[in-house]
DOVOKOL-134455 format. One record per residue (C-alpha): x negated, y, z; residue in three letters. Coordinates in steps of 0.1 Angstrom, whole numbers, plus 5000, padded with zeros to 4 digits. Layout:
BEGIN
<atom><xx>X</xx><yy>Y</yy><zz>Z</zz><res>ALA</res></atom>
...
REM end
This chain:
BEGIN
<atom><xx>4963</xx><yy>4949</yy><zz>5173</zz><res>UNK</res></atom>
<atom><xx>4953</xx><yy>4954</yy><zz>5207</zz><res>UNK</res></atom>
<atom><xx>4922</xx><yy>4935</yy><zz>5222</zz><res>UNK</res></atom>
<atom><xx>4910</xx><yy>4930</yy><zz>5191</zz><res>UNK</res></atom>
<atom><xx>4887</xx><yy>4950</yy><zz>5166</zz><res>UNK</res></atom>
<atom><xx>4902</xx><yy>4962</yy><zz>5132</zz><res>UNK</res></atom>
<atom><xx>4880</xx><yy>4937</yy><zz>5111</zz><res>UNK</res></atom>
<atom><xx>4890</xx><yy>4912</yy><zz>5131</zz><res>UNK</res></atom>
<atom><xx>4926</xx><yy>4918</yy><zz>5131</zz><res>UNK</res></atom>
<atom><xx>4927</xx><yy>4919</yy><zz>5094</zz><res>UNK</res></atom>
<atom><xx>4912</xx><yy>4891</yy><zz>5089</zz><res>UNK</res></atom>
<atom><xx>4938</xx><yy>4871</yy><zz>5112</zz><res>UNK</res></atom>
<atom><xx>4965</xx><yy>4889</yy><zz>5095</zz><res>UNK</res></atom>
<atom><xx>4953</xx><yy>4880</yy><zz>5062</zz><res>UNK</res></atom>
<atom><xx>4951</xx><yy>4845</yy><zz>5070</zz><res>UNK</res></atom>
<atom><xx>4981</xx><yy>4839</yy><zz>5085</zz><res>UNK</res></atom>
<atom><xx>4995</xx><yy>4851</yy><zz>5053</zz><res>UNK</res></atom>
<atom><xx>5031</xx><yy>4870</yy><zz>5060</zz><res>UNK</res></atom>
<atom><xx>5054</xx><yy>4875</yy><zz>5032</zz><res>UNK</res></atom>
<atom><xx>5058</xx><yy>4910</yy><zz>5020</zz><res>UNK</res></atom>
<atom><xx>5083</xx><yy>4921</yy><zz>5044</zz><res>UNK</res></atom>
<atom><xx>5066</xx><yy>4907</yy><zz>5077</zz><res>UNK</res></atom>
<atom><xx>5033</xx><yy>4924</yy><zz>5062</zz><res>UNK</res></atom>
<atom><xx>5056</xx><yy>4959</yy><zz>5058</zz><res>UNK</res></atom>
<atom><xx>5065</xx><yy>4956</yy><zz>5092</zz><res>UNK</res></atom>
<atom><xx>5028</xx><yy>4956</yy><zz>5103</zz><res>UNK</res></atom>
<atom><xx>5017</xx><yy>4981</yy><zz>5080</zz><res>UNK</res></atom>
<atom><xx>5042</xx><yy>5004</yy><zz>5093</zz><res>UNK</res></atom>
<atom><xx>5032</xx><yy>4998</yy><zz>5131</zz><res>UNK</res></atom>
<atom><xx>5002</xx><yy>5001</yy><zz>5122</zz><res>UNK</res></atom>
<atom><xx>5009</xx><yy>5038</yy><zz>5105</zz><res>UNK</res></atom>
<atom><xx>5029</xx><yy>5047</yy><zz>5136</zz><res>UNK</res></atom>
<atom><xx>4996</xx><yy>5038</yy><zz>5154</zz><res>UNK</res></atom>
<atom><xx>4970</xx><yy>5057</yy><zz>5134</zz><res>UNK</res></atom>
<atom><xx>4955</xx><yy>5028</yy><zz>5129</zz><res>UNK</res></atom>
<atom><xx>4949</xx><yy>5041</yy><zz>5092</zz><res>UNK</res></atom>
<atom><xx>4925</xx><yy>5019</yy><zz>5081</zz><res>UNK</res></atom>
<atom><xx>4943</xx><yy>4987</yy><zz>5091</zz><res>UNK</res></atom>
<atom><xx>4972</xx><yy>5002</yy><zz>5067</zz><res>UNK</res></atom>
<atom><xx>4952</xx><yy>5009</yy><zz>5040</zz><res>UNK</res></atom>
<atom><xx>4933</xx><yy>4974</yy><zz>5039</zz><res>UNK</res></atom>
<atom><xx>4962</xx><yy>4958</yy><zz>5045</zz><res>UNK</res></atom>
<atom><xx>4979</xx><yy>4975</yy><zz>5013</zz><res>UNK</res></atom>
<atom><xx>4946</xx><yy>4971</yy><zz>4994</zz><res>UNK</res></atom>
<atom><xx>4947</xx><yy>4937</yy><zz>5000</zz><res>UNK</res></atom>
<atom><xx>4978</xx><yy>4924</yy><zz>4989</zz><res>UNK</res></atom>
<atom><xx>4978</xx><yy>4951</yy><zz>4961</zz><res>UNK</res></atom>
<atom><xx>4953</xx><yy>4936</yy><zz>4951</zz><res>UNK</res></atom>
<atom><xx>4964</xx><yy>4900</yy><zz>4949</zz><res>UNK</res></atom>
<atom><xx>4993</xx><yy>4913</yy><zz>4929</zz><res>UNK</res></atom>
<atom><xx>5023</xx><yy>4917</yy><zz>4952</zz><res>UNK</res></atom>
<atom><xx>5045</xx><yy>4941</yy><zz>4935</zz><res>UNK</res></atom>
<atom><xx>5062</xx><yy>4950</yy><zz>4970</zz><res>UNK</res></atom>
<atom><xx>5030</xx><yy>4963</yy><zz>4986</zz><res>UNK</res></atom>
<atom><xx>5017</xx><yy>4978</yy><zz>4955</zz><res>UNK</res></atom>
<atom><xx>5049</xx><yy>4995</yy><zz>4953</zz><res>UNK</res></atom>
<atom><xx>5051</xx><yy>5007</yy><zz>4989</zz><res>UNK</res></atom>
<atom><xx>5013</xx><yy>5013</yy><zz>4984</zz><res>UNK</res></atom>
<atom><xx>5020</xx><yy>5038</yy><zz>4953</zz><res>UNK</res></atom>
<atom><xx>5047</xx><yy>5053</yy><zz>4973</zz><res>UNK</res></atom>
<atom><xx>5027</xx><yy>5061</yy><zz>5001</zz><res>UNK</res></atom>
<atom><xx>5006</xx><yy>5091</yy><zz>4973</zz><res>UNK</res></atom>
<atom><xx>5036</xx><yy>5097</yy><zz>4951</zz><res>UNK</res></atom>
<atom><xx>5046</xx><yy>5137</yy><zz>4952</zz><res>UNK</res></atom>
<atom><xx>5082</xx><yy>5118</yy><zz>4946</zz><res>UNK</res></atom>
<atom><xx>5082</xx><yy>5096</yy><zz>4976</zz><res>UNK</res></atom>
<atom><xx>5055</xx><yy>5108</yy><zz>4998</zz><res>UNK</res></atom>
<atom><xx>5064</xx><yy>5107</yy><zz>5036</zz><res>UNK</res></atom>
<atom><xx>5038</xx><yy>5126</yy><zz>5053</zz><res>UNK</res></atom>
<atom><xx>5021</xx><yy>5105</yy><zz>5081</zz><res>UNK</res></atom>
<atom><xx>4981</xx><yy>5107</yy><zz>5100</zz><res>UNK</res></atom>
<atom><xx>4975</xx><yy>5079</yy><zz>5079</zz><res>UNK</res></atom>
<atom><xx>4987</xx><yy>5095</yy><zz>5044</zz><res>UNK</res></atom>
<atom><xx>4990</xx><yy>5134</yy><zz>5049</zz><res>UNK</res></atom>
<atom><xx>4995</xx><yy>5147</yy><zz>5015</zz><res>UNK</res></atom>
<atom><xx>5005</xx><yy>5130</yy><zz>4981</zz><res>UNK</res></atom>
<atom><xx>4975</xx><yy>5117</yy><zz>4957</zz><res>UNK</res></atom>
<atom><xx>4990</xx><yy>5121</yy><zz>4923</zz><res>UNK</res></atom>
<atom><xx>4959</xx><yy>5102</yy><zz>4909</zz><res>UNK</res></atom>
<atom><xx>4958</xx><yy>5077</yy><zz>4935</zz><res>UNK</res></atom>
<atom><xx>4993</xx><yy>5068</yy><zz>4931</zz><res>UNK</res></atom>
<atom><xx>4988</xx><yy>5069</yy><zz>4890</zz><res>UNK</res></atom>
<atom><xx>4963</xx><yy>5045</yy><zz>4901</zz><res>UNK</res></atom>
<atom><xx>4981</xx><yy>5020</yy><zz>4925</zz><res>UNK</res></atom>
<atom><xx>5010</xx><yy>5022</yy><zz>4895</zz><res>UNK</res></atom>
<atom><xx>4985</xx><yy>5010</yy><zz>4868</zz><res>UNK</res></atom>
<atom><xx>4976</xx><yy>4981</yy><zz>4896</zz><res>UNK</res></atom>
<atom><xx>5016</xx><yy>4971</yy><zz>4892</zz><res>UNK</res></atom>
<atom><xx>5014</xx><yy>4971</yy><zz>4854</zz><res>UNK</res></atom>
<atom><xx>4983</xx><yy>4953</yy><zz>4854</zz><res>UNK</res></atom>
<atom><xx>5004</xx><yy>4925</yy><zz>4869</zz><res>UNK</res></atom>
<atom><xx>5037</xx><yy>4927</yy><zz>4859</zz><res>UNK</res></atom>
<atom><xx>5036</xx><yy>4953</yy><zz>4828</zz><res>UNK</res></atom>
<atom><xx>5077</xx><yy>4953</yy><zz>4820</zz><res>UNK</res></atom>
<atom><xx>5078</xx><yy>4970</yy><zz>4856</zz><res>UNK</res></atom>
<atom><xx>5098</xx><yy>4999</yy><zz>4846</zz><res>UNK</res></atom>
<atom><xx>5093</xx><yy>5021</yy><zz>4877</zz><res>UNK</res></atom>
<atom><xx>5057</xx><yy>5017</yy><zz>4877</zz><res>UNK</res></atom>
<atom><xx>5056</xx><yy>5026</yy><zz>4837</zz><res>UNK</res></atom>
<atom><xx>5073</xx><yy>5055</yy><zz>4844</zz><res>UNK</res></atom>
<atom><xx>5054</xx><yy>5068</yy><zz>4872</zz><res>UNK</res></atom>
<atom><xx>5026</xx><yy>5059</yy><zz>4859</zz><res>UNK</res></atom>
<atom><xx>5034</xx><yy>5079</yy><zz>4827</zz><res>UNK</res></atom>
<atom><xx>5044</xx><yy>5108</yy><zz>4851</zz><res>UNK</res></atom>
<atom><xx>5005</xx><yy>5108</yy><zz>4871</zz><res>UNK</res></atom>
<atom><xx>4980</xx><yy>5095</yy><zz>4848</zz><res>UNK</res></atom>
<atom><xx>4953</xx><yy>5117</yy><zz>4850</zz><res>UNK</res></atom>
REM end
């Protein structure tokens, strides 16, 4: 991430298109770096696409239940993580954890 801007690190990250673990690892850095909005795109991102891992981590990152309090994510989003869980479901709607949570958040 350094010598380079945050848009322009995304993108390369993006492109070069890590598996879930590999992006993890880099989302975490990038946590431990306050580079917060790295993170968050990052998750977004692959959320997005449908990766269950980061949308799972994602979730995780606003759920009272699994909330770890960082810069990048200092209290637990009930709604958001209600939110990132419906993401899952949209996706893979058998996924039991997300269900549940889900159930648990929902607005």
């Amino acid at each position: 991430m350094q010598g380079q801007t945050s848009l322009a690190f995304l993108q390369t990250c993006i492109q070069s298109q890590p598996d879930s673990a590999a992006l993890l690892a880099v989302i975490n850095q990038a946590k431990a770096n306050d580079h917060c909005d790295v993170a968050q795109r990052l998750y977004a991102n692959r959320a997005n696409a449908g990766d269950i891992q980061i949308a799972t981590a994602y979730a995780h990152e606003y759920d009272p239940k699994y909330h770890q309090p960082s810069n990048c994510f200092k209290a637990p989003e009930s709604a958001t993580a209600a939110s990132w869980y419906e993401t899952i479901l949209s996706f893979d709607e058998n996924n039991a954890e997300a269900k549940q949570r889900y159930e648990e958040l929902k607005p």
